[in-house]
N, C-alpha and C positions, 0 to 999 in steps of 0.2 A: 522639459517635461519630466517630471518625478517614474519611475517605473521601479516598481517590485519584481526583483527577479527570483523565481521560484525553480530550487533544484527538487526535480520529480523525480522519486525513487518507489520502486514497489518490489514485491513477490520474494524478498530476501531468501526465504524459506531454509533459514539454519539450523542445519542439523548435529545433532550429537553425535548418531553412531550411523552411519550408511549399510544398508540394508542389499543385496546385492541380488534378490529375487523374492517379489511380497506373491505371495499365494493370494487367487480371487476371495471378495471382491478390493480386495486392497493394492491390488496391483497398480491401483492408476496415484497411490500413493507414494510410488518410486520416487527416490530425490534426486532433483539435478542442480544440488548446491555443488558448490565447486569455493573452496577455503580459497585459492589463489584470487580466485576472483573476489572476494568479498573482502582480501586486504589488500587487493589490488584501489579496490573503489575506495577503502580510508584514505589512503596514499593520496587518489585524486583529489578527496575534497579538501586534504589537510594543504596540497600545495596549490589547491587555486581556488580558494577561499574568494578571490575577488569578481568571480560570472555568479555568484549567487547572493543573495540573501536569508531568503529561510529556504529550510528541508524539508520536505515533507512527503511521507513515508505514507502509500494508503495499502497499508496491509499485508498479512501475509509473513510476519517478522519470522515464524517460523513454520517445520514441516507437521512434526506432530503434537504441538503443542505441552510435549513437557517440561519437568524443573528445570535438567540439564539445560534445554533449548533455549529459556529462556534467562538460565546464566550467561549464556555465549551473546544472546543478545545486548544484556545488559553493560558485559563486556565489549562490545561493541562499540556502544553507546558512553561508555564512561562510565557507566554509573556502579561500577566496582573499579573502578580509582587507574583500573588497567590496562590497556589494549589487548589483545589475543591473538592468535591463529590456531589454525586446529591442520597437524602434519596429517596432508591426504590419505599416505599408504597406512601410515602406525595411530591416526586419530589420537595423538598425544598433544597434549594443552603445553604452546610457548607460548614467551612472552613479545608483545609486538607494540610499540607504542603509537604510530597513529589512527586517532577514532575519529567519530562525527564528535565528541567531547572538546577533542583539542582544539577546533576551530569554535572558540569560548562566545565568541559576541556574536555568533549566528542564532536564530529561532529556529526548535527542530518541534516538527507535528507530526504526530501516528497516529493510525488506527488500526484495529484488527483486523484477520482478516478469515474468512473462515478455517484455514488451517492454526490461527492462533484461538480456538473457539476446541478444536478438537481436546476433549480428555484423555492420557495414554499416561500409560505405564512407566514410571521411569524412564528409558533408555526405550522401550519397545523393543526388549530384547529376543522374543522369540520371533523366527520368520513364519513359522509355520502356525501359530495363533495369535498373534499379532494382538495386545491388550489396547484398542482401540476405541473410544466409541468418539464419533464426530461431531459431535453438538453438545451444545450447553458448559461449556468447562470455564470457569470466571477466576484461572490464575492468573490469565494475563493483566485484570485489574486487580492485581494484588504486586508482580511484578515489576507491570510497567505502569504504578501508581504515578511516577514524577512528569512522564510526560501522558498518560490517558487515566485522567483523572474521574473518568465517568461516572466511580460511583458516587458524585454529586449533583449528577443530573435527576429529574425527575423517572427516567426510567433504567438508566444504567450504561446507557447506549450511545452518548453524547456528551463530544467534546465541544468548546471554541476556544480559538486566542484572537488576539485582534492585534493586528501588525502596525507599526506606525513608523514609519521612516523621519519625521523631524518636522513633515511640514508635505501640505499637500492631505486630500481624502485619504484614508484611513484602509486600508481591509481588513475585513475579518474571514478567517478559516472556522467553517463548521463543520465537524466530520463526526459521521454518523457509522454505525455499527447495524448491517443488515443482515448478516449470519443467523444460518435457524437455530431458532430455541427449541425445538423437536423434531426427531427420526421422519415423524410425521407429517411436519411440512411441506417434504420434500415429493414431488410430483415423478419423478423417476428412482429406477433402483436403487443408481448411485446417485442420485441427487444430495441424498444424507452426506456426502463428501463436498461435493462442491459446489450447491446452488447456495443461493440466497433466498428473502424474501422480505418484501416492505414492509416491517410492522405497523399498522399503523399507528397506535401510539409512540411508536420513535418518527415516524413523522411527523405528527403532531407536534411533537416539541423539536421537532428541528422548526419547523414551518415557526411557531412561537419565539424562538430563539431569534432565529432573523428578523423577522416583526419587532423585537424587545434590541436590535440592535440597531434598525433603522430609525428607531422612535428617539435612542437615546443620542445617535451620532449621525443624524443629518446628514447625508452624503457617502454614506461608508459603500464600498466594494464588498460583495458578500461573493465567496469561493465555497461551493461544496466538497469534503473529499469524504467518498464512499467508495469501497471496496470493488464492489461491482458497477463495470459499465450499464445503466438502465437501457433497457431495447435495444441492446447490440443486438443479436438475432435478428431483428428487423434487417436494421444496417447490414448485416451479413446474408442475410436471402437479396436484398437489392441488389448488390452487389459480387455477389457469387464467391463467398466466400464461406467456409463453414465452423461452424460453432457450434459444441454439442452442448443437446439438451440437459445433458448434467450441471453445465456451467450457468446457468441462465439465474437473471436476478426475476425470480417471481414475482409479479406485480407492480411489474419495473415503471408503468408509466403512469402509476401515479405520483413515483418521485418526477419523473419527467412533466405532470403538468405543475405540480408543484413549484419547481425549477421554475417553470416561466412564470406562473403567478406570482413569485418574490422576487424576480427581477435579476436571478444569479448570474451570474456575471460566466461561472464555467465549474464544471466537476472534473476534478481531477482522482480517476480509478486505474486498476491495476486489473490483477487476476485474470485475464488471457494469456500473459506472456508474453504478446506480441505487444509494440507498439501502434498505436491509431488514434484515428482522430473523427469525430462523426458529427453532424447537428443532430437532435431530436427535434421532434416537436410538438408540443403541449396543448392544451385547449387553449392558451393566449400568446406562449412565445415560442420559440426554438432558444435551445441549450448549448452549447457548444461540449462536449465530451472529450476528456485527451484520458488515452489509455499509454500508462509507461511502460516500460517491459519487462523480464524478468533482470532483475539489476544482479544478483547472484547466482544465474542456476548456466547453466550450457547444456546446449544441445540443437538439434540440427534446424530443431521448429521452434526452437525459441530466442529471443530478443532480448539482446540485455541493451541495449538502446534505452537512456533515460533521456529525457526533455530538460532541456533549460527553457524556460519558458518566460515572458516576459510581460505583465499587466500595467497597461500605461492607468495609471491612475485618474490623471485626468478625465480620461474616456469611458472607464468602466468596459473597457472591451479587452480579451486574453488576447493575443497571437503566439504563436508558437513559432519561436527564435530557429531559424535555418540550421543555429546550433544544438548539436547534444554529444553526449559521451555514448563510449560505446566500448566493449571491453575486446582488444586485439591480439590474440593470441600468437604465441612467438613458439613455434615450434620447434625452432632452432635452440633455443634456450630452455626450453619447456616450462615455462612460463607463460607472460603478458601482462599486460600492461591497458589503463583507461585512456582511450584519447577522445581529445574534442573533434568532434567531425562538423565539414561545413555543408 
């Protein structure tokens, strides 16, 4: 049986300069990137290249979405020729060679995520007026043009690639961009930071897109990756667990009936932090949702827990591999290191 093995990574959130106490309401914008960690995880991918096939990143690539932020990413990524690190205590730029780049014959997919959506100031040098505003800022498609090529979608908002291992059904990744386009959007104070909401003309044309891929490839595996888990909130009142209203994707379940009228196979989101896993369900099917964790950040409430995940092609069904990585800190060293957990 042919399977796609998919390495899930999210919430990088890289930052330039660490900010060491933000004045309201920007306080919930504190970072918990952590540089070790984030060349801890090239490290991983570049020496076990062989539990994955493609990467795919749903959001989040950086904290405050500026130039700097988005040099470090790109540096990450290869696409300035170089590897990096950023020294924790002095934030001075060395040289570091393995990226998600070096592993050359993998497929890598991103999308934004609302912190790569925010407009800020260079550096976000002051603490005490913080040059912020959280919405609407379209560097990241100018940026990260080689792999989120969106502005040739119909509304700006949408990517695909379509994966094909040699033989066997096909998948394609479609990932869509739900981050508000205005202050006003947003249904709580701080919402302007970290909701979403379903456009719907980018649903539209996600919903089109799949249709214009079913039509053209008979058989394909269609994967959604959006940013925000849809109807967590639900999931987490059932379940007793909490999740503020800040974070919520607005109008989350008409991507979720959406999902089950085209047949998705699974949405692969980020932005909690935490690792999960949920069904939805739709006016005709249930969705299955995997949330990854934060792949770069530490701290007491958050997961850096990413999935390896595994799609038997055959079946058109996800399961989630018993395996994933998980970042182990060595106190003794002061350091750590990624390992596979079973």
């Amino acid at each position: 049986m042919d399977v796609l093995r998919i390495l899930h990574l999210s919430d990088l959130h890289i930052v330039w300069k660490l900010l060491a106490k933000l004045p309201e309401p920007f306080w919930m914008l504190h970072s918990n990137f952590n540089s070790d960690i984030l060349e801890g995880l090239a490290k991983w991918i570049v020496e076990n290249e062989e539990y994955f096939d493609v990467i795919v990143i749903s959001g989040d690539l950086t904290q405050f979405g500026s130039k700097d932020e988005f040099e470090r990413v790109r540096d990450f990524l290869g696409l300035n020729g170089l590897g990096y690190s950023i020294d924790q205590k002095y934030l001075t730029r060395r040289i570091f060679r393995p990226t998600i780049a070096a592993v050359a014959d993998k497929e890598v997919f991103l999308i934004p995520g609302n912190h790569d959506r925010f407009r800020s100031n260079h550096m976000v040098e002051s603490t005490e007026n913080p040059d912020i505003d959280p919405v609407g800022a379209d560097l990241v498609d100018q940026k990260l043009v080689e792999y989120w090529p969106a502005k040739h979608s119909q509304t700006g908002r949408i990517v695909d690639r379509t994966i094909d291992l040699g033989s066997g059904p096909k998948v394609v990744l479609l990932g869509a961009d739900f981050s508000l386009r205005t202050k006003k959007e947003a249904n709580t104070k701080l919402g302007r930071f970290g909701q979403g909401i379903v456009h719907q003309d980018v649903l539209d044309e996600l919903k089109e897109l799949t249709d214009q891929h079913r039509r053209e490839t008979p058989g394909i595996h269609v994967v959604w990756v959006v940013h925000f888990p849809p109807t967590y909130e639900e999931y987490c009142q059932a379940n007793d667990k909490e999740f503020s209203e800040d974070l919520w994707l607005l109008e989350g379940q008409k991507l979720v009936d959406a999902a089950g009228n085209c047949e998705v196979v699974c949405m692969l989101t980020g932005h909690v932090h935490k690792a999960d896993r949920y069904d939805t369900h739709g006016n005709s099917a249930s969705t299955s949702v995997i949330i990854t964790g934060a792949a770069c950040c530490h701290g007491a409430e958050i997961h850096t827990r990413s999935y390896l995940l595994h799609l038997p092609m055959d079946e058109g069904q996800v399961s989630v591999d018993p395996n994933y990585i998980e970042w182990v800190p060595d106190a003794a060293r002061g350091a750590g290191a990624f390992e596979l957990k079973f």
